[in-house]
N, C-alpha and C positions, 0 to 999 in steps of 0.2 A: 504494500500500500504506500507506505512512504520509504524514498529512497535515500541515503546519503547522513548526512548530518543532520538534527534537528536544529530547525529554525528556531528563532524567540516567537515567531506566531503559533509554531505547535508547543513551544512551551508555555508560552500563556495560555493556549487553549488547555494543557492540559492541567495546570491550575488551577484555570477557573473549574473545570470538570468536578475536582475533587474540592473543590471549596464550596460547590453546588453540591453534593453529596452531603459534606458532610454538615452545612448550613440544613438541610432536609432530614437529615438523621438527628439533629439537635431539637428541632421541632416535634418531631415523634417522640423521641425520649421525653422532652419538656412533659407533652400532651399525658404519656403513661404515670409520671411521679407526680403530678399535680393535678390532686381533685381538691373536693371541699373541704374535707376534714385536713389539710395541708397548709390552709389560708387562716391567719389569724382573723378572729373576730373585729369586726369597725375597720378591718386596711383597704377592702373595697364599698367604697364612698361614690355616692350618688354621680359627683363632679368625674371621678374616672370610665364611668361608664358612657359607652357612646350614646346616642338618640335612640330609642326604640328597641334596644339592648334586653329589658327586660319583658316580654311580653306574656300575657296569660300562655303559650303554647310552650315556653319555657319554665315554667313554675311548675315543680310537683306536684300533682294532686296535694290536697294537705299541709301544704308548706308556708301556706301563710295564714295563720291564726290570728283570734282577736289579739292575743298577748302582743303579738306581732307589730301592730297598724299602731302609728301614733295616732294622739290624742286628735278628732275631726278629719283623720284621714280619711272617713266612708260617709259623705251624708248624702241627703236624698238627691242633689243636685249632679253628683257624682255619679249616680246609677242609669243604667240604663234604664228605659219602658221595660217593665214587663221580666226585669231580671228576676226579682225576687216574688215568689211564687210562692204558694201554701206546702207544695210539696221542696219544695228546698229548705225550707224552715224547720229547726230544730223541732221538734215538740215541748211546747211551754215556753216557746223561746218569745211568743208574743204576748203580754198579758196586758189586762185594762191599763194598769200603768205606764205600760209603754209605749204606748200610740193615743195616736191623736190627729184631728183630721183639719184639713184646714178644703177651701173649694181654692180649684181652680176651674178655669173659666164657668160651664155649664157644668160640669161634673166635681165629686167630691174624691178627692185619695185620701188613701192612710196613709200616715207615715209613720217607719220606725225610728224612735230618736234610740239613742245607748245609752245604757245603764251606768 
């Protein structure tokens, strides 16, 4: 294939070659030794994550609890129509206490405030 003495253009290519290897083989290893339990608690912060980074399709089932959400994270302005359903709701998770209606336009909603 190549004849004679090697050039500095096959030697930079062959270089670069293996510095592409082994940059791609750094990524894989990264990717196997670094999961969750790996990462200190509060070192990833809102501000390092990109735009749209975290989305519901990401998030474990289960993975974000009330304990979770700070204080006016969930109110009714936040929710979608129609998210929160009789069948998604805890049982006794709604009681007199905790709702209360106000009308908008023609129609009345409930809403749940938090305990």
């Amino acid at each position: 294939m190549f004849s004679g003495r090697p050039t500095a253009g096959r030697a930079a290519l062959a270089v670069s070659v293996v510095a592409l290897c082994a940059a791609l083989d750094g990524f894989a290893w990264a990717a196997q030794i670094i999961d969750g339990s790996s990462i200190k608690n509060e070192t990833v912060t809102s501000a390092k994550l990109a735009d749209n980074a975290v989305v519901s399709r990401t998030i474990a089932g289960g993975a974000v609890t009330t304990g979770k959400l700070a204080g006016g994270a969930v109110s009714s302005a936040k929710i979608a129509g129609n998210a929160v359903t009789s069948g998604k709701l805890a049982g006794g998770a709604v009681t007199a206490g905790k709702e209360h209606s106000r009308p908008t336009s023609n129609r009345r909603k409930t809403f749940i405030t938090g305990s």
